[in-house]
N, C-alpha and C positions, 0 to 999 in steps of 0.2 A: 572769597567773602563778598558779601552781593552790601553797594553804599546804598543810603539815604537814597538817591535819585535813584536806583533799580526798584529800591522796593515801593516808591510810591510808584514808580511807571508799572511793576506787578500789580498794584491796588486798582490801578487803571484799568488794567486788562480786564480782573476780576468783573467790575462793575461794568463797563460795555459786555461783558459773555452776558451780565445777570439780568439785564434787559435787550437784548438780542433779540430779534423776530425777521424771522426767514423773510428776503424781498422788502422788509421795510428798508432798507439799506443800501449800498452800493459800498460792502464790505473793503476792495481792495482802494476805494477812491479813500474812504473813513480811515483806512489804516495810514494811507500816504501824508493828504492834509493832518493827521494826528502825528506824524512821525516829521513832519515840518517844522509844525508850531511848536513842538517839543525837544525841536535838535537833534534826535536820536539818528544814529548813523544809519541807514540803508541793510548794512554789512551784516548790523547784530539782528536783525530779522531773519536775513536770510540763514543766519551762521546755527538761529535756534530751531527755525524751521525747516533744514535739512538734517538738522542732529532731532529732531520729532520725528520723521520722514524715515531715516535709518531707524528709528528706535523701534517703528511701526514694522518695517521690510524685517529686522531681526525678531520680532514678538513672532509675524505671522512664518517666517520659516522654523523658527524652532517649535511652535504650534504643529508645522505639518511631518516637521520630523518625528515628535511624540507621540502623534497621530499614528502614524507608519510602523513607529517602531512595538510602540504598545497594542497594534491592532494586527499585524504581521506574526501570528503567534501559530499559526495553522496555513496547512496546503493542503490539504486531502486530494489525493490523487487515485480514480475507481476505474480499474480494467476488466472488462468482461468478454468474454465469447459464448458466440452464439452456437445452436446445433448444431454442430457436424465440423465447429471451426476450430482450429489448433493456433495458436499464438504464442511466440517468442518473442517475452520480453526483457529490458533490460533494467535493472535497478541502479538508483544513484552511483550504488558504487560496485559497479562492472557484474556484481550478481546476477545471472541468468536465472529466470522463472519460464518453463515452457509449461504452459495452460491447454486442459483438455478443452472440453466442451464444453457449454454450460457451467462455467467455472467465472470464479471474480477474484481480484486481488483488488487491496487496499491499502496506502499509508500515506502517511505524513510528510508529505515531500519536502518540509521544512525542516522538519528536526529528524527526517535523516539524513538530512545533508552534514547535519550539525553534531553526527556518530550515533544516534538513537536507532539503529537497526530495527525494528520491528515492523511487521505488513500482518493484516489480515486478510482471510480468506475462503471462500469456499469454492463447494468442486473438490477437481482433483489437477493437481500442480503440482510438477518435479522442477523441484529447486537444486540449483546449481551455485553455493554459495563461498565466496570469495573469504580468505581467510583474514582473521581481522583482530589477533587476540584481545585488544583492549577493547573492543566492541564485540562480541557477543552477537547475531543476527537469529532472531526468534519470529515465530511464525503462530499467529494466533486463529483458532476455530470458533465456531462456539461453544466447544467443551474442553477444546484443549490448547495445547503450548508446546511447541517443538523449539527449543535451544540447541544451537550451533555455535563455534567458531570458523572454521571451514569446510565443506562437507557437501556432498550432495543426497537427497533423499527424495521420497515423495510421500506425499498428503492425499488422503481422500475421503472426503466428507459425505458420509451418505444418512444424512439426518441425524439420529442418534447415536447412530455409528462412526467413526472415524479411526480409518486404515493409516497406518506408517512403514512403510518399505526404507531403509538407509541402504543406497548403493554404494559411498564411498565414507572413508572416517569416522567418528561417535557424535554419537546427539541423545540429548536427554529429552523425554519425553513423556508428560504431565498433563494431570487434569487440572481447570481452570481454579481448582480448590486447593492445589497444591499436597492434597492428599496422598497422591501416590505419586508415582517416578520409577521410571523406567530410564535405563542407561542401555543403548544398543550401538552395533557395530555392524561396519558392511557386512549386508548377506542377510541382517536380520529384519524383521519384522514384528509389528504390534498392534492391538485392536486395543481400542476402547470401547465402551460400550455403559452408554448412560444409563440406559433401565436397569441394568445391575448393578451399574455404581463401578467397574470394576477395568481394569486395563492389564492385559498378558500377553506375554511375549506368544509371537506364533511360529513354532520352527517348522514351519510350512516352506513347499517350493516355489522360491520366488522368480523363477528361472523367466517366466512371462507377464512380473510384476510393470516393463515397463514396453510391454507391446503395444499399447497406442499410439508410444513417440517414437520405437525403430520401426513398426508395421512389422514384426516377421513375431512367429509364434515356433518355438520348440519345445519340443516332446519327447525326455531322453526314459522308457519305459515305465511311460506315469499311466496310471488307474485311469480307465475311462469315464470315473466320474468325474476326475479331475481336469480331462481334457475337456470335458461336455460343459465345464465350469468357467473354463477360460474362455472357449469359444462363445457363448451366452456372454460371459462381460466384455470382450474385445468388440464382437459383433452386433451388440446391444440386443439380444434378441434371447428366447427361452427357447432352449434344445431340449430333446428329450431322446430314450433310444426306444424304440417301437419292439427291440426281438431281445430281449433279454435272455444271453446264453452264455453264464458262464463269466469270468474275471477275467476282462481284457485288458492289455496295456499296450500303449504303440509309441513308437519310435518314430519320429520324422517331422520335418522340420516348413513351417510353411511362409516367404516371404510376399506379401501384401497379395494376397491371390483373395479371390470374393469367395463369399460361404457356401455356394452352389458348388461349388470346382471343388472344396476340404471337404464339404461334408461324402463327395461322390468318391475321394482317394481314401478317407475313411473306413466308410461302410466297406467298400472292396477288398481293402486291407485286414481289416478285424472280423468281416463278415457279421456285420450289424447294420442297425436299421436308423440312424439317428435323423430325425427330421425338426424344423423349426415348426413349435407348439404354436 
């Protein structure tokens, strides 16, 4: 409870702040001869102006904490490769993403620390992803959404189009409309395709689905349009055959050898004419 003598010595105060003028003064001489004439102890100065002093130290930390904590809401974390570059990387929580070429990946490195599993992406990227039941790890396009628990797959974005290859376990796989879904298993494959609207499984041979990450290409008695099809996306280039004669198929298997060298064991082999357009 504040006597008589505190609250007139407050009234004091009041009235010196209320005519106050910066330099007309010699503040700490005015506070002493007032603190004199008036008997006030030394002690209670100091005892209310170090409990101001803390009060000010506690405002301005918990200010920089709500600061911090309220503005700490995002990390966006953006990985890209350039032509011809291949990148493995590692996600918060030990997930492997190996990135082709011209490919990005993107997420929130905040709130996936925090169990929010999801990255975006384009390009094409084989994920390698760490099992996680209470967490869920999904994978977003601009038209679609691959859902995992743990599993490995690959993604590939080619404009409107986007390819799903699953090499290990199930994953569901959906347009960004939630309209359709697809549920697949290792071995299989699916396209979407935005100008028709429309996403189907493809029980296509996906034997050379991830030849850009092993470099080797097999060919166990596949159709020559098919091999002419691989070799054109592997070696980024457009094949064609020059001597059309007949339904070839060939057997054999090619590991990181250059296009000049397949295309000449090829022709020889099948007795065709295949040259880059």
């Amino acid at each position: 409870m504040i006597n008589k003598h505190e609250d007139k010595f407050e009234q004091r105060i009041r009235f010196v702040a209320k005519y106050y003028r910066k330099g007309a003064i010699d503040a700490d001489k005015a506070w002493t001869k007032f603190a004199e004439r008036e008997k006030v102890k030394q002690k209670y100065f100091l005892f209310r102006y170090r409990h101001a002093v803390a009060a000010v130290i506690l405002l301005c930390l918990t200010m920089t904490t709500w600061y911090f904590m309220t503005n700490e809401k995002e990390e966006w974390l953006v990985l890209t490769t350039a032509s011809g570059q291949v990148k493995n990387v590692f996600l918060p929580d030990s997930s492997m993403a190996l990135m082709a070429e011209n490919s990005t990946i993107k997420y929130d490195l905040i709130a996936f620390k925090k169990g929010s599993r999801e990255v975006e992406m384009k390009g094409k990227i084989f994920f390698q992803v760490k099992r996680m039941e209470s967490s869920p790890f999904s994978v977003s396009t601009v038209n679609t959404v691959v859902t995992v628990l743990g599993t490995s797959f690959q993604l590939d974005e080619k404009g409107d189009r986007t390819e799903l290859y699953v090499n290990t376990g199930k994953v569901a796989f959906a347009d960004k409309d939630g309209k359709e879904e697809l549920i697949l298993t290792a071995g299989m494959s699916a396209v979407y395709k935005k100008d028709e609207a429309s996403m189907i499984s493809e029980p296509k041979d996906n034997t050379n689905a991830l030849s850009w990450k092993t470099k080797e290409l097999h060919f166990n008695n596949t159709p020559l349009k098919d091999v002419i099809g691989d070799l054109s996306e592997y070696y980024h280039v457009k094949i064609i055959n020059r001597l059309e004669n007949g339904n070839k198929h060939l057997t054999a298997s090619f590991n990181n050898l250059p296009l000049d060298e397949v295309l000449l064991i090829i022709n020889q082999t099948l007795d065709v004419h295949l040259v880059v357009e």
